[in-house]
C-alpha positions as CSV (number, residue, x, y, z in Angstrom):
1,X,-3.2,-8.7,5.8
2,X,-2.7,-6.0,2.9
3,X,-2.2,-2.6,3.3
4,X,-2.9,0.1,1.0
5,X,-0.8,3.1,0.6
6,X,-0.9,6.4,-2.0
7,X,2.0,7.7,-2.8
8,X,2.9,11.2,-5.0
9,X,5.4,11.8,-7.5
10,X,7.3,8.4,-6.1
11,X,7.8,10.5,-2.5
12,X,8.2,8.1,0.4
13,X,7.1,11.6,2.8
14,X,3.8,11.9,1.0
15,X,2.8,8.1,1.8
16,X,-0.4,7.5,3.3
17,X,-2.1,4.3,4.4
18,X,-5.7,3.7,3.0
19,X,-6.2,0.6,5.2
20,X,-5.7,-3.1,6.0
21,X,-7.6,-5.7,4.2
22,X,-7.3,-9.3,4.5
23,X,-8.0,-10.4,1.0
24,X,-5.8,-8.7,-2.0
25,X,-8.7,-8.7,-4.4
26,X,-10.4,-6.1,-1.6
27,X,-7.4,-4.0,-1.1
28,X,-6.9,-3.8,-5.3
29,X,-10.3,-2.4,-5.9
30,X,-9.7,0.4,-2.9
31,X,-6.3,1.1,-4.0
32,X,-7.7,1.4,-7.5
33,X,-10.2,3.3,-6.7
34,X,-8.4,5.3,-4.8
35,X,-6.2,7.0,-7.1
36,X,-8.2,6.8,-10.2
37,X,-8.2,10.0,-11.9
38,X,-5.9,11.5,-9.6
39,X,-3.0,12.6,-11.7
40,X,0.4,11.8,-9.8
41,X,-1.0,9.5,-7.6
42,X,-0.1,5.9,-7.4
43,X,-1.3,3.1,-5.0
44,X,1.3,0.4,-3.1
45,X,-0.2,-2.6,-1.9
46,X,2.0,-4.3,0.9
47,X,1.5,-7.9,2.4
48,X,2.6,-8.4,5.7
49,X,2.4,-11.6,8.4
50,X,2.6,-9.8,11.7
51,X,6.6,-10.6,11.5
52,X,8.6,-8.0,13.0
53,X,12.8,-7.3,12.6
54,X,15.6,-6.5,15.3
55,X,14.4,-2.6,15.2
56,X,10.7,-3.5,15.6
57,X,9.8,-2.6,12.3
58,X,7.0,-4.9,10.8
59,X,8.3,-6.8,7.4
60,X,6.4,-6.1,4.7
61,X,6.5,-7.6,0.9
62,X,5.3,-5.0,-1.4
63,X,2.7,-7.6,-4.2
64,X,1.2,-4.5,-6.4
65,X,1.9,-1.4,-7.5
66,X,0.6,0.9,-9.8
67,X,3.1,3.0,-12.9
C-alpha cells in the first residue's frame, strides 16, 4: 500500500493523509494533483507492508516526494 500525505513549509504538525492506494502510479497522480498550485505545499508518498516495530508504530519507506 502507498499513502499519500501533504505537508507545509516541511512541518511534520501540518501532515495530512490523502489516502491509501495500492498501486504508486495511482497515489502519484492524487498526490500531484493534490498540491498543484498550491504554493507551500508538497506531497510524501510512503510505502508500507503492514510490518509493525516494538512500539506498534507501522514501518513505512518514504518512495516520492515532491521539492
Amino acid at each position: 500500500m502507498y499513502q499519500v500525505i501533504t505537508e507545509r513549509d516541511y512541518s511534520e504538525f501540518s501532515r495530512k493523509q490523502i489516502g491509501e492506494y495500492s498501486s504508486f502510479e495511482k497515489a502519484l497522480e492524487v498526490a500531484q494533483k493534490a498540491v498543484e498550485g498550491k504554493e507551500g505545499l508538497r506531497y510524501i508518498i510512503e510505502k508500507t507492508d503492514g510490518h509493525i516495530d516494538s512500539y506498534g508504530n507501522q514501518i513505512v519507506t518514504v518512495v516520492a516526494e515532491s521539492d
